[in-house]
MARBADO-766232 format. One record per residue (C-alpha): x, y, z; residue in one letter. Coordinates in steps of 0.2 Angstrom, whole numbers, padded with zeros to 4 digits. Example, Ala and Ser with C-alpha at 12.3 -4.5 7.8 and 13.67 -1.06 7.14 Angstrom:
% residues 2
{x 0062 | y -0022 | z 0039 | residuo A};
{x 0068 | y -0005 | z 0036 | residuo S};
***
This chain:
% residues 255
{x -0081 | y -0054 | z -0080 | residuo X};
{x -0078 | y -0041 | z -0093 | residuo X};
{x -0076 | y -0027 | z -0081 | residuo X};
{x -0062 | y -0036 | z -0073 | residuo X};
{x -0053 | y -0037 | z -0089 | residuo X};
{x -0038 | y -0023 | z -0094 | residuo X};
{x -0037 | y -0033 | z -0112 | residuo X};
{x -0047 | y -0044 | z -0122 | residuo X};
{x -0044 | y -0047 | z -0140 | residuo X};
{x -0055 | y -0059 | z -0149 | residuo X};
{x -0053 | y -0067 | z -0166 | residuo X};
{x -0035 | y -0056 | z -0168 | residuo X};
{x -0029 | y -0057 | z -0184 | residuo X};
{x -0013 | y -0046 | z -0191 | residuo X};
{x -0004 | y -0043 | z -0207 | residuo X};
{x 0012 | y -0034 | z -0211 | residuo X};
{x 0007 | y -0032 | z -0230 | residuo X};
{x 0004 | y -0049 | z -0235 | residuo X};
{x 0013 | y -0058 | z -0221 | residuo X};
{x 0002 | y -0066 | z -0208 | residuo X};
{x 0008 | y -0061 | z -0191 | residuo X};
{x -0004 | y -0065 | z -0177 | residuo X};
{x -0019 | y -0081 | z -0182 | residuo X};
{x -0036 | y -0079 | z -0173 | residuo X};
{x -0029 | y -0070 | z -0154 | residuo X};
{x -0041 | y -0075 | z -0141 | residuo X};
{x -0034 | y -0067 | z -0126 | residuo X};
{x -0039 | y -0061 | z -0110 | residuo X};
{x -0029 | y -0050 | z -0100 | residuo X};
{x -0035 | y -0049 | z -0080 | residuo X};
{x -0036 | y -0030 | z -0074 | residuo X};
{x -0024 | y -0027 | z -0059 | residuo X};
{x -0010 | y -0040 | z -0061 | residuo X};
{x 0005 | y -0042 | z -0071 | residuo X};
{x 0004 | y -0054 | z -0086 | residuo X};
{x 0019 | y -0059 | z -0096 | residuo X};
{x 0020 | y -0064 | z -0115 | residuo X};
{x 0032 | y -0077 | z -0118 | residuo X};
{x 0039 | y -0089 | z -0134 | residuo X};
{x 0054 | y -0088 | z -0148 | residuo X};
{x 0059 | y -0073 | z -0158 | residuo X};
{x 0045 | y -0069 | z -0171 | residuo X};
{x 0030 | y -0077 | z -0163 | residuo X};
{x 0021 | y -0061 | z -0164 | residuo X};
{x 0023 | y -0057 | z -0144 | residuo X};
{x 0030 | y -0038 | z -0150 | residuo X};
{x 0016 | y -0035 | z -0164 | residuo X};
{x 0000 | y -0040 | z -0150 | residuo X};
{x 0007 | y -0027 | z -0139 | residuo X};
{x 0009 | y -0013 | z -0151 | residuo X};
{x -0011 | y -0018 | z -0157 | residuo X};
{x -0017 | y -0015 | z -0139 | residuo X};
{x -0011 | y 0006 | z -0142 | residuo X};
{x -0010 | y 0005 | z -0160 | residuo X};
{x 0009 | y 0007 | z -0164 | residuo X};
{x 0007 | y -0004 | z -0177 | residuo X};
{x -0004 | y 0004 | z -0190 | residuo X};
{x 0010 | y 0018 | z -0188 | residuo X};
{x 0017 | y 0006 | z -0203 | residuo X};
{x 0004 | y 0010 | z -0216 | residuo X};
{x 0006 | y -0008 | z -0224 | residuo X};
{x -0001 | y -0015 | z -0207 | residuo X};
{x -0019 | y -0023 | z -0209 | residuo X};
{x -0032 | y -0032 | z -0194 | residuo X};
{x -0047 | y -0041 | z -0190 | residuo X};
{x -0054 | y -0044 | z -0176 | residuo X};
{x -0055 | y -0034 | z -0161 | residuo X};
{x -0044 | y -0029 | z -0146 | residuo X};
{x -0055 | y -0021 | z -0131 | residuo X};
{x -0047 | y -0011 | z -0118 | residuo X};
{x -0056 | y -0009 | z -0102 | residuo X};
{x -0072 | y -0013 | z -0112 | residuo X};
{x -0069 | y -0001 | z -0125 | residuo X};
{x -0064 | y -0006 | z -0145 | residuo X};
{x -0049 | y 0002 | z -0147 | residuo X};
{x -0050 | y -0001 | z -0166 | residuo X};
{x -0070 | y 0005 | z -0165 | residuo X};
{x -0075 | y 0020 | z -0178 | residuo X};
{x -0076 | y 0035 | z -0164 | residuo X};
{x -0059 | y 0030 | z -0155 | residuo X};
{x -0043 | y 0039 | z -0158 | residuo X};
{x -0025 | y 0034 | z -0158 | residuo X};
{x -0022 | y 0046 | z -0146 | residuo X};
{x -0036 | y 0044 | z -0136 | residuo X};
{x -0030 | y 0024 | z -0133 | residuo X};
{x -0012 | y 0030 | z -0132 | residuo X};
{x -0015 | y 0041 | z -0116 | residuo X};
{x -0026 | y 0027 | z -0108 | residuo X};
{x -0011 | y 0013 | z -0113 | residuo X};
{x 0007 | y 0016 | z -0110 | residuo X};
{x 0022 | y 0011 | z -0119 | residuo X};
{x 0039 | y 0008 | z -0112 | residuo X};
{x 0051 | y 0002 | z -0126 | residuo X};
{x 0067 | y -0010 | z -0125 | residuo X};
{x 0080 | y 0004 | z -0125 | residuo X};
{x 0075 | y 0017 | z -0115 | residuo X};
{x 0071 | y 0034 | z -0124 | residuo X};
{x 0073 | y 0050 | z -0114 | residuo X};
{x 0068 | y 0066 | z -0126 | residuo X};
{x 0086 | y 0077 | z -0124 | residuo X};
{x 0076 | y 0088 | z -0111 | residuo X};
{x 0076 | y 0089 | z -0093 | residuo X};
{x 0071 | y 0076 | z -0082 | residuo X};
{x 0056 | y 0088 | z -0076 | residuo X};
{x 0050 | y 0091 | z -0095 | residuo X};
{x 0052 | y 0073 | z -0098 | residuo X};
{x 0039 | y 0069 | z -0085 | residuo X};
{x 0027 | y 0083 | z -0091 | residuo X};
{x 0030 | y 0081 | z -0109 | residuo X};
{x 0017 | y 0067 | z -0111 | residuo X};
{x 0005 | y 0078 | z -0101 | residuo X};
{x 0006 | y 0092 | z -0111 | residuo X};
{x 0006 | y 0083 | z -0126 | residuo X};
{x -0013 | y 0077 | z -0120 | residuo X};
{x -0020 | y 0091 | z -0110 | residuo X};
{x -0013 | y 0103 | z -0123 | residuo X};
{x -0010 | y 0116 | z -0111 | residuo X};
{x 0005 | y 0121 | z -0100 | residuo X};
{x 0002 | y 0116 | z -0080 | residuo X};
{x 0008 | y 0130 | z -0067 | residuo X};
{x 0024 | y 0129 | z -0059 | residuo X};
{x 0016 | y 0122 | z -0042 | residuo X};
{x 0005 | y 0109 | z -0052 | residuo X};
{x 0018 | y 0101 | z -0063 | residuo X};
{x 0031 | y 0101 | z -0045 | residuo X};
{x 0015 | y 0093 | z -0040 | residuo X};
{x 0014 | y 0081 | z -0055 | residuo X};
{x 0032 | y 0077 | z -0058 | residuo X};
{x 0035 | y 0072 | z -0038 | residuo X};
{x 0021 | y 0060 | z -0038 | residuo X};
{x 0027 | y 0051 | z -0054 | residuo X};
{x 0045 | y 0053 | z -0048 | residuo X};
{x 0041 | y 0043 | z -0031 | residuo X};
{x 0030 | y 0030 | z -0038 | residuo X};
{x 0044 | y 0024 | z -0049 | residuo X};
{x 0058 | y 0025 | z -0033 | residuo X};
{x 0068 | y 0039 | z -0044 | residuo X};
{x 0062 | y 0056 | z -0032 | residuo X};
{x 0076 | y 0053 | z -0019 | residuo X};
{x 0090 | y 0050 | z -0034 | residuo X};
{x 0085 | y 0065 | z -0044 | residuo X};
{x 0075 | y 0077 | z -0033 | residuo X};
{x 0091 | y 0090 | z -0034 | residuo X};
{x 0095 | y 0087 | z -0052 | residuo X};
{x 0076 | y 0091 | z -0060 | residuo X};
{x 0085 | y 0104 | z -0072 | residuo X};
{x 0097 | y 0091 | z -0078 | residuo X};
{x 0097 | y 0083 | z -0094 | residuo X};
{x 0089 | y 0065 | z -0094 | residuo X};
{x 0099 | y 0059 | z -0105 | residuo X};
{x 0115 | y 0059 | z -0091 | residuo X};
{x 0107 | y 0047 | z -0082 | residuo X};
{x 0110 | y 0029 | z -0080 | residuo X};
{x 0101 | y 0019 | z -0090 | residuo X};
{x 0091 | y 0009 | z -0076 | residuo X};
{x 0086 | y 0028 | z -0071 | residuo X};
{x 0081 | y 0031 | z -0090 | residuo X};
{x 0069 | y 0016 | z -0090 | residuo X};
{x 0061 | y 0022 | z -0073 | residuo X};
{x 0058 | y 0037 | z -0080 | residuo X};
{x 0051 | y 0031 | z -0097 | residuo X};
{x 0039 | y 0024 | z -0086 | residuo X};
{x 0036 | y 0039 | z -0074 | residuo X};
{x 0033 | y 0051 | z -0092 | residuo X};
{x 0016 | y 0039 | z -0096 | residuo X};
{x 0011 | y 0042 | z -0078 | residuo X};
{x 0002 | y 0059 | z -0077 | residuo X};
{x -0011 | y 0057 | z -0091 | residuo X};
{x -0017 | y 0042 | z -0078 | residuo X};
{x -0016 | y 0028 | z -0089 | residuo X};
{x -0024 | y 0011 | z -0085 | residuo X};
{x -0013 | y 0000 | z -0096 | residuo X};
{x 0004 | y -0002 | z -0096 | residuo X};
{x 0013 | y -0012 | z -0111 | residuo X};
{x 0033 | y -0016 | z -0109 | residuo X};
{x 0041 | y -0021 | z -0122 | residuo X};
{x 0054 | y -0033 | z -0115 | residuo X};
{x 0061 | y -0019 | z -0105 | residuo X};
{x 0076 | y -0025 | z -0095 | residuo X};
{x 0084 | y -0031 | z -0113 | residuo X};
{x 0097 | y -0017 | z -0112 | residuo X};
{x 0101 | y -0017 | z -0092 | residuo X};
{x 0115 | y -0027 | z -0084 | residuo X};
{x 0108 | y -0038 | z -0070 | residuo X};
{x 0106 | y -0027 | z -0055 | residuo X};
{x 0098 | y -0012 | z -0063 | residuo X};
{x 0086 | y -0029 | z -0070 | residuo X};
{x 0082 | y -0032 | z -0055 | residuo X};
{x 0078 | y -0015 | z -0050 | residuo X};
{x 0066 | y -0013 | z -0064 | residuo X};
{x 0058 | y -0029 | z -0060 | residuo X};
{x 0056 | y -0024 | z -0042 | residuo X};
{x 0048 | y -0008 | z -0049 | residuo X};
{x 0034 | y -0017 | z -0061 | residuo X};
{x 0028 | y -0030 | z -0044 | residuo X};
{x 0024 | y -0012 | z -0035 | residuo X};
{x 0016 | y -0006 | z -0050 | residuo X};
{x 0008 | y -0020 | z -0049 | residuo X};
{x -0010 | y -0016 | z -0041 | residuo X};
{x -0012 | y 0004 | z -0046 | residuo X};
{x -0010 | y -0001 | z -0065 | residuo X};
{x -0012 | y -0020 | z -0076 | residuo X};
{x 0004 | y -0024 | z -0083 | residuo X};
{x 0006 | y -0032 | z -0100 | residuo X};
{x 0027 | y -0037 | z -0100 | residuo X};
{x 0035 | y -0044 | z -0116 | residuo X};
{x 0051 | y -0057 | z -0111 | residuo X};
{x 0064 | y -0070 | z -0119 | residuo X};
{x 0070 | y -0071 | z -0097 | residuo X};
{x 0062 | y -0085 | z -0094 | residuo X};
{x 0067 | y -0083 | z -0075 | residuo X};
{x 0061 | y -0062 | z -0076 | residuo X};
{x 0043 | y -0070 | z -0082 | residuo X};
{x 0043 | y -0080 | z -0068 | residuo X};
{x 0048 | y -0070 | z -0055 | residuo X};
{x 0038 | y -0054 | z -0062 | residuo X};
{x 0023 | y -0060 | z -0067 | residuo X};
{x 0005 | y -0067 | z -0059 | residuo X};
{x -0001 | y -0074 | z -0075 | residuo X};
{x 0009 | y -0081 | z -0090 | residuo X};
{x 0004 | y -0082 | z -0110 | residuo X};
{x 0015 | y -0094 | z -0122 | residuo X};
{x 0014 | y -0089 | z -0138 | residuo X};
{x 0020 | y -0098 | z -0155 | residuo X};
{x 0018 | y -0095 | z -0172 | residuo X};
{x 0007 | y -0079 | z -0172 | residuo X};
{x -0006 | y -0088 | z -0159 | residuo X};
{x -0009 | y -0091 | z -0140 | residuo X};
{x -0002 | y -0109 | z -0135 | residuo X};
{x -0005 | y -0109 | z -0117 | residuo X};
{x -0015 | y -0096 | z -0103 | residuo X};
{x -0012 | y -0099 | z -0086 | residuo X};
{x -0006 | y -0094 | z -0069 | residuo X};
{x 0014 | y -0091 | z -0068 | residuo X};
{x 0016 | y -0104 | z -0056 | residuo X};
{x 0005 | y -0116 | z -0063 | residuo X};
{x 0011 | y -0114 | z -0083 | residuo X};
{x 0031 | y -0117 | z -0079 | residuo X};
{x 0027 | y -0132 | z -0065 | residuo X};
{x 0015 | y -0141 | z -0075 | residuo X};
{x 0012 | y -0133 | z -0093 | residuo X};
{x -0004 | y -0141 | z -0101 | residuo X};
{x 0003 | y -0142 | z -0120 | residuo X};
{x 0020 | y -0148 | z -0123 | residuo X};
{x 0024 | y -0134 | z -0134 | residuo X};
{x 0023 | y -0126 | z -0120 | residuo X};
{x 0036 | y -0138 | z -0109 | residuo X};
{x 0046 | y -0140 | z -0124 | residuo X};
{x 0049 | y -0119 | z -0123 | residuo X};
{x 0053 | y -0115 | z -0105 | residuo X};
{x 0064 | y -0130 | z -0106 | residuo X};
{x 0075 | y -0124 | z -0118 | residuo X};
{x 0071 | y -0137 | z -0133 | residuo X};
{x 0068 | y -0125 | z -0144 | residuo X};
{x 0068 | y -0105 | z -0145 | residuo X};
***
């Protein structure tokens, strides 16, 4: 079973100083698929994400127990680095964050920043195309390379937040509810992109959009009070949820 696993934490527990934020995380997150988190403001949905790359100890008042394995490997284990996990598992943010550079450099920034070494012209034309076209922005931005990213709308922002993780070949993707800053249709357009992500790369999505969860989403996690409530198959978890805090959620009762 492990092999097929992008994400398993076990026994997860996380404090912000002396503030208890996640209780005993058991969690197992399929390789392949995308899997949403869901549950009110301040459940902890935010703080397991930024464990599985290891944002959170950024914050030098951030403390753990337990363990979070990523494709097998502890990424809190004694011989692991930050940066190591961070080039294996991506992070897209809920505003989108361009560096005020070019959209080429943007694309090649995170690869240079891990290879630590410039590419040739041919191989970074190379390297910016293929992450260009697999997030739909090559045919938009082919003639404007040179451009600053930050004139770009923000849907194309957020596509090409994603497209910067995607030469230093990461397996995991970690998004951090982010369509929260885009008006329906470029929403829709970022949901569109994650389902043919889907596949290539496994997909951990944070949302408050019940209705984006559902639509985006193979599996579904309901989360309350820093632990895990419910695990189950999208479908299945907003048809017929097995807890009631779970029904009581999506239905709007509380959250």
């Amino acid at each position: 079973m492990a092999e097929h696993l992008a994400i398993e934490a076990q026994s997860l527990n996380l404090w912000y100083g002396t503030f208890q934020a996640l209780f005993e995380v058991d969690l197992q997150v399929r390789a392949g698929i995308v899997t949403a988190l869901i549950g009110p403001s301040g459940c902890g949905k935010s703080t397991f994400l930024r464990s599985c790359n290891r944002i959170n100890e950024r914050l030098g008042y951030v403390s753990t127990t337990g363990t979070i394995k990523v494709l097998g490997q502890d990424v809190y284990g004694e011989q692991v680095s930050a940066i190591q996990v961070r080039r294996h598992v991506g992070m897209v943010f809920q505003r989108p964050n361009p560096l005020p550079l070019s959209i080429r450099d943007n694309v090649l920034f995170g690869h240079r920043l891990h290879s630590g070494k410039r590419v040739n012209k041919a191989d970074g034309d190379a390297l910016v195309e293929e992450a260009l076209r697999q997030v739909l922005l090559w045919d938009r931005v082919k003639d404007r390379l040179d451009h600053k990213a930050t004139g770009l709308s923000l849907e194309e922002q957020q596509k090409l937040c994603i497209a910067r993780l995607l030469p230093t070949k990461p397996s995991v993707l970690l998004m951090d509810e982010p369509c929260s800053a885009l008006d329906p249709e470029a929403t829709a357009a970022v949901e569109d992109l994650i389902w043919t992500l889907r596949g290539k790369y496994s997909i951990l999505i944070v949302t408050h959009n019940m209705a984006q969860a559902r639509r985006a989403s193979d599996e579904c996690v309901f989360m309350l009070m820093g632990r895990v409530v419910e695990h189950s198959a999208t479908e299945e978890m907003f048809v017929a949820p097995k807890q009631q805090e779970t029904a009581d959620y999506i239905e709007g009762r509380f959250g």
